[in-house]
N, C-alpha and C positions, 0 to 999 in steps of 0.2 A: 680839159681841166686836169686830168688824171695825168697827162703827160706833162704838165706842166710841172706837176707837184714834183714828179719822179725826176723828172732834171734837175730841180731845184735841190732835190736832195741829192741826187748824187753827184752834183758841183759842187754842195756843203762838205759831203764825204773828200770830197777829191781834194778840195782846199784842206780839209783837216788831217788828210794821212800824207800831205807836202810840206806841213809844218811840221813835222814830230823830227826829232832830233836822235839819234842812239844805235843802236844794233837791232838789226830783223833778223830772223833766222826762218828762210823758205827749204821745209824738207822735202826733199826728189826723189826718184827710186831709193837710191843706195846711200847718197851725199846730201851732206847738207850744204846749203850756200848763205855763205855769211853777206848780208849787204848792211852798208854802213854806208852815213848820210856827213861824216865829217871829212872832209876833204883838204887837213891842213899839212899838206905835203915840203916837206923841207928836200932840197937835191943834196945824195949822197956820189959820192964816189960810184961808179959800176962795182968797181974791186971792194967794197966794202961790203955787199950783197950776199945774204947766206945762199951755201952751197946748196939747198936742196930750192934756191928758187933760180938760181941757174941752170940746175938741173929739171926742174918743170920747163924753162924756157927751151932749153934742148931736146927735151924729151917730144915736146907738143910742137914747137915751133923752129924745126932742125936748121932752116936756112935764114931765119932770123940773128940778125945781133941787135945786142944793147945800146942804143944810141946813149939815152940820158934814165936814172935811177932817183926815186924820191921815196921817201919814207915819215911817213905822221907817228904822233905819240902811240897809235894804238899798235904799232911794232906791222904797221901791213906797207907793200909797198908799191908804189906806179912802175911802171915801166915803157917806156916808148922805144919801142921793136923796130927796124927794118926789114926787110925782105929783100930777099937776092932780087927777086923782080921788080923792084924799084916801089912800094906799097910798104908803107908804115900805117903805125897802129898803136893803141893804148891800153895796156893790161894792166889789172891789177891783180897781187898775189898777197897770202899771209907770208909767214918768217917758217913756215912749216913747205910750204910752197904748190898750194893751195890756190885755184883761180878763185878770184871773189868780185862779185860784179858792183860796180859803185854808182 
């Protein structure tokens, strides 16, 4: 009966922290990581992309290019990456150029 209860609660919890709408902020050793649950991405230009999240992209992911670039109201931005080795992938960065998990 005990196990019972405890599942039921913590299905309650789990249904109620997949509703919440807004900014989390999880601090880590050093950084903090911003996750954000809005996901209304408009595609920009690559060329339009501030310089220092290009420069994250280079820095971290040297044999990647930018296939396609999106950007939502909150100034953050997707990016879907290739690799020389034939593996893409989905990142997302602030405008400071900043990885932020979504």
């Amino acid at each position: 009966m005990k196990k019972l209860i405890l599942a039921s609660v913590l299905s309650f919890i789990g249904f109620m922290a997949t509703a919440q709408d807004g900014v989390a902020e999880v601090q880590t050793d050093e950084t903090t990581t911003v996750i954000v649950s809005a996901q209304d991405f408009e595609e920009i230009s690559v060329s339009d992309l501030p310089e220092a999240v290009v420069a994250a992209v280079t820095k971290d992911y040297p044999t990647a290019s930018i296939d396609k670039a999106y950007k939502n109201a909150s100034n953050q931005f997707k990016l879907e990456l290739s690799l020389q080795d034939g593996t893409s992938g989905t990142v997302y960065a602030d405008a400071e150029g900043n990885w932020i998990e979504m």
